[in-house]
Structure formats: C-alpha cells, structure tokens
C-alpha positions as CSV (number, residue, x, y, z in Angstrom):
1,X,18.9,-4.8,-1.7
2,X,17.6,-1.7,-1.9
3,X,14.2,-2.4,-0.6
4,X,16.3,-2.8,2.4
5,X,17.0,1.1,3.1
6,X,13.3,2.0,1.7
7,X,11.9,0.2,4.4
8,X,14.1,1.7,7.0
9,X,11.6,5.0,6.2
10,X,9.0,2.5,7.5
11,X,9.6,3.2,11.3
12,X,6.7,2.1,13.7
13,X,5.5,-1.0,11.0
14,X,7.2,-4.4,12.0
15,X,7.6,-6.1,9.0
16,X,6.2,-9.8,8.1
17,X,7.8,-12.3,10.5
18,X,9.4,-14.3,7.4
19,X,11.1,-11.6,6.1
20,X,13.1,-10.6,9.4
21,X,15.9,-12.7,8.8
22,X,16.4,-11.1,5.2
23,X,16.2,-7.5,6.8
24,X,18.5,-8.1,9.7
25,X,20.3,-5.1,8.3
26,X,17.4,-3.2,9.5
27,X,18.9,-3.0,13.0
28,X,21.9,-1.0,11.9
29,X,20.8,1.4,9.7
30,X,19.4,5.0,10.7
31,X,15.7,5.4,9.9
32,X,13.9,8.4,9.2
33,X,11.1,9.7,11.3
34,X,7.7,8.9,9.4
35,X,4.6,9.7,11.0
36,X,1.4,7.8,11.2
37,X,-1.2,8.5,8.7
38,X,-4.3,10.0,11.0
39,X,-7.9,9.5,9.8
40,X,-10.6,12.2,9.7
41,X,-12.8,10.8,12.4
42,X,-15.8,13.7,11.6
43,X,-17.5,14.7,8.4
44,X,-16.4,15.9,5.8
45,X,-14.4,13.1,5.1
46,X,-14.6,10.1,2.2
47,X,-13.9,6.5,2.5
48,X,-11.4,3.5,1.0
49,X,-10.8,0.5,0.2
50,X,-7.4,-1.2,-0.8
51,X,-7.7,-4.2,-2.1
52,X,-4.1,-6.7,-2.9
53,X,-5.5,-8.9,-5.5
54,X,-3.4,-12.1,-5.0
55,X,-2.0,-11.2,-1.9
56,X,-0.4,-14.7,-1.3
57,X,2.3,-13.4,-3.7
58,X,3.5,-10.0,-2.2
59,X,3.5,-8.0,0.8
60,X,2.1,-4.7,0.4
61,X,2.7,-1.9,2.8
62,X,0.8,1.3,2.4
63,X,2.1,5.2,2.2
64,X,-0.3,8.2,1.9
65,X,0.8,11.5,0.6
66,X,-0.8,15.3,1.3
67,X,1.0,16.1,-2.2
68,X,2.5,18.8,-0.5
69,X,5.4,18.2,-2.2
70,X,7.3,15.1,-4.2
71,X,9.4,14.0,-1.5
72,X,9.0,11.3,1.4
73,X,8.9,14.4,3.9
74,X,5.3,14.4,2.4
75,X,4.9,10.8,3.5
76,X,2.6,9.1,6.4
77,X,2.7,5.1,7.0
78,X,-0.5,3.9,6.8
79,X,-0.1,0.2,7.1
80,X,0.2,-3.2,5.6
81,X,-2.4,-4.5,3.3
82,X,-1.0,-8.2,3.6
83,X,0.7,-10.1,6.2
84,X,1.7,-13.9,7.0
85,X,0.0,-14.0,10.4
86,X,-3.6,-14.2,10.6
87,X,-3.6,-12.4,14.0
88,X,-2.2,-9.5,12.4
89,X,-4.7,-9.1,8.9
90,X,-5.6,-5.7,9.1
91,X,-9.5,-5.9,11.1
92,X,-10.2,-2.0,10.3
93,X,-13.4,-1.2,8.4
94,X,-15.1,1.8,8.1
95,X,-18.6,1.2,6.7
96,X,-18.3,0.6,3.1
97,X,-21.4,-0.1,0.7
98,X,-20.3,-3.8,0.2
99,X,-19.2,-4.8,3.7
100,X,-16.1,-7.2,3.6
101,X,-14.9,-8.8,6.2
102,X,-11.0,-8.6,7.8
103,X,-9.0,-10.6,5.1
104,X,-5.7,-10.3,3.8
105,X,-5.0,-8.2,1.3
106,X,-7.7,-5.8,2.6
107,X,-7.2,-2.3,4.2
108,X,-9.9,0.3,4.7
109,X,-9.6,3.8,5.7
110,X,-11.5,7.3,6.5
111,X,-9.1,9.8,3.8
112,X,-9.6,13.5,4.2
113,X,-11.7,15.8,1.3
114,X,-11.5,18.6,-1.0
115,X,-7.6,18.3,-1.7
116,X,-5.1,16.2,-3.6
117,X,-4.3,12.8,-2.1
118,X,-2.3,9.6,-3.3
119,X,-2.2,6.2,-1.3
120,X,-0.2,3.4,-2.6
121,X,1.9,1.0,-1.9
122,X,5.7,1.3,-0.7
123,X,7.1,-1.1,-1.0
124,X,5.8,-4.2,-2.6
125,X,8.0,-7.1,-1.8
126,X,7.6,-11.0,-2.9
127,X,6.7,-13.3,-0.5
128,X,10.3,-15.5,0.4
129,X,10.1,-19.1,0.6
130,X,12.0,-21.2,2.8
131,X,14.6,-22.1,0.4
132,X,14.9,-17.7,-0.4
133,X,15.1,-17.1,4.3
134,X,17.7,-20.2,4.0
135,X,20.2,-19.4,1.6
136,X,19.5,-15.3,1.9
137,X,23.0,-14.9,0.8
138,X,23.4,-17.4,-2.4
139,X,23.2,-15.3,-5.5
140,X,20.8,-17.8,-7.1
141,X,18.1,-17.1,-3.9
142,X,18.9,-13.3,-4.2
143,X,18.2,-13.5,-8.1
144,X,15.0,-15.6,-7.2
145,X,13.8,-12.8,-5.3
146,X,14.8,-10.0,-7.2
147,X,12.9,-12.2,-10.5
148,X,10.1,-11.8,-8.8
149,X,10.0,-7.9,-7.8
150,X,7.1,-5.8,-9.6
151,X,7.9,-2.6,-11.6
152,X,7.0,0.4,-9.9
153,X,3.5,0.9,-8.7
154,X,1.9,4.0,-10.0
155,X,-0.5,5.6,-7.5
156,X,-3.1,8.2,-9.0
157,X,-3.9,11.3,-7.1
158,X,-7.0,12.1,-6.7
159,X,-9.1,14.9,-4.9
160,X,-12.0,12.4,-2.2
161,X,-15.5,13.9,-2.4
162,X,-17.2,14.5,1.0
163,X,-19.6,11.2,1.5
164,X,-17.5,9.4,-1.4
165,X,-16.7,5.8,-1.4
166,X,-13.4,4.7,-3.4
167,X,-12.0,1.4,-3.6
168,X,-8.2,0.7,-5.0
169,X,-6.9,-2.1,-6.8
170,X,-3.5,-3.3,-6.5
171,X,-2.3,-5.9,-9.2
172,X,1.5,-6.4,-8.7
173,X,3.6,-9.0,-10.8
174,X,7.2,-9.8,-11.8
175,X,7.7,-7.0,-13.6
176,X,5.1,-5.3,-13.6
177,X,2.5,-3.3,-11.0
178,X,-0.8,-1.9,-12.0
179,X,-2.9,0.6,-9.0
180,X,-6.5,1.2,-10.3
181,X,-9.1,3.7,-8.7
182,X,-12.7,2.8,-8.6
183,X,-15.5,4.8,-7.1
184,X,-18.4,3.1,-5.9
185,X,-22.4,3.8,-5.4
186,X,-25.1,2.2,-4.4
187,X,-27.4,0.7,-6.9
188,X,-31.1,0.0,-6.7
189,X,-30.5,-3.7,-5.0
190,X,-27.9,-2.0,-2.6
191,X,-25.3,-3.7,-4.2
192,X,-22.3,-1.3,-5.0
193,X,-21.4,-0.2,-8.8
194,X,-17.7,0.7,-9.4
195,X,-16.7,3.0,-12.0
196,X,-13.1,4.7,-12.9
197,X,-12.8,7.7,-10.2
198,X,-11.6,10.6,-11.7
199,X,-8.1,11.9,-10.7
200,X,-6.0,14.9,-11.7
201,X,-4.3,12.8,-14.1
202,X,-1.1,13.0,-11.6
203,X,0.8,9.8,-10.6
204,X,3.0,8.9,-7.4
205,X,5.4,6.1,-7.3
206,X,6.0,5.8,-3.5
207,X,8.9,3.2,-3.9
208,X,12.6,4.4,-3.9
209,X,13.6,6.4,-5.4
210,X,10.2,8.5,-5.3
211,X,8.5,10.1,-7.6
212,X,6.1,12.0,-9.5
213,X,4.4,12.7,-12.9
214,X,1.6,12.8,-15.4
C-alpha cells in the first residue's frame, strides 16, 4: 500500500482509469505540491526518448530531477509513459532521428543541457486485472499485486549535450527493474545507431522512499 501515498506526490496526473477504485484513498490523503516538468522550447537544449518495453504489464509514470538535491523537493511530474486508454497515449514528439509514432509505452521530451539530470520512472505499478479491482481487499488479490511489483528502478544521471539525442529504456519485472541510457546518431542510411550514453556514474531511484547513489 504504499504506492498509495507516493502517488499522492503525483498531483496534476489522473492516474489509469482501472486503478481508481484501488486508490480511492487518494481522495483523503494530503498531497504535496509537485510542479510540472517544463521543456526548453529554444536551443540549447537535447532530446528523449522513454521507451516501456512491455508496457502491457505496468504503468509507468515519469519524474525528472534538476539533482539539486536528493529529495522529492527536487522533483517535476513529467508524465505517464503507459496508459489503458488509447485517447490518452502520450502523442508528444519532438523530432527524433527514428520518428515513432504515438504508442504506448512511448514518451518524448525536449530536456535542458550542460548540467546533471535524471528522468525515471515513479512509480511503476502492475497492471490490475479484474479479478485484482474486484476483490481489492482479499489478501490473496493484494498478494497478487504486490507479487508482481518490480524492484526499484535505478535512473542514471547524466549531463544532455546541446543537439544530443538520448533514448531510455525501461525493463521492469516482478522483482526486478532495469533503466538503460542510450545515445543515438545518425548513420550513413539515416538510420539511428544507439550506443551506452555516458553518465556521471550517479543513480536516482525516484520511488519511495527516494534515493540516491553510485
């Protein structure tokens, strides 16, 4: 239950309609004030790509940090990668080598350059079946659910280079969660080439409790 109060720090995102009757708690808890993650709209700036591999297993929602510091006060909400209504897949794209169109499990992004940045996901949450939204309260649903929860997701930081093109991996599991960083470039056929993008060797895990390391 406690992806219940980390997604009360999730303030302006509705979440997935077939979670809302497992999050009815929502209503009475006090949320804290997140702002919006706000994209560089003028050069300098970088862009990325977040891609949910198997996104018909999890909802992602994704958090940036300006690294500022290692607390959610650092936070912005930047917005789900997956949903379970086709009107809602996230249709945002900003120009990427490999165009791709809107699909869940996709979310792209302008990010800011020439200082430390982590994106990732917070929180990850498996999808609930019928039989999970119907019997919410029967300890054998709420151990089905909590079975399938991922360990936490470690999101590298990274410094964007100005006219850079990243794209982000997100491989979550029961038990297990695995964020990669790629950078991409154009080859001679205009295809794009992905290769590890560096990073400062820095990790944030944006689920509660927060957290960072190396």
């Amino acid at each position: 239950m406690s992806n219940v109060s980390q997604l009360c720090e999730i303030p302006v995102m509705r979440p997935p309609s077939v979670l809302l009757p497992l999050l009815g708690a929502l209503a009475l808890c006090s949320c804290a004030s997140v702002p919006q993650y706000i994209e560089p709209s003028t050069a300098p700036m970088a862009k990325l790509r977040v891609v949910v591999l198997e996104p018909q297993r999890y909802f992602v929602h994704m958090a940036a940090s300006d690294m500022s510091s290692c607390d959610r006060k650092a936070l912005s909400v930047v917005g789900w990668a997956t949903t379970d209504e086709p009107s809602r897949i996230d249709r945002r794209r900003v120009g990427m080598i490999d165009e791709t169109p809107p699909a869940d499990g996709i979310l792209e992004r302008t990010i800011p350059v020439g200082r430390k940045l982590a994106i990732g996901p917070d929180p990850v949450l498996p999808r609930a079946t019928t039989a999970d939204v119907l019997f919410a309260l029967s300890p054998v649903a709420q151990s089905s659910l909590s079975a399938k929860m991922p360990s936490e997701c470690r999101s590298p930081v990274f410094v964007p280079a100005a006219d850079s093109q990243y794209e982000m991996t997100i491989a979550a599991s029961s038990g297990a969660c695995e964020v990669k960083l790629a950078k991409l470039a154009r080859a001679a056929d205009g295809s794009a080439v992905r290769a590890p993008a560096e990073t400062t060797g820095e990790y944030v895990v944006f689920q509660h409790p927060m957290k960072c390391g190396r």
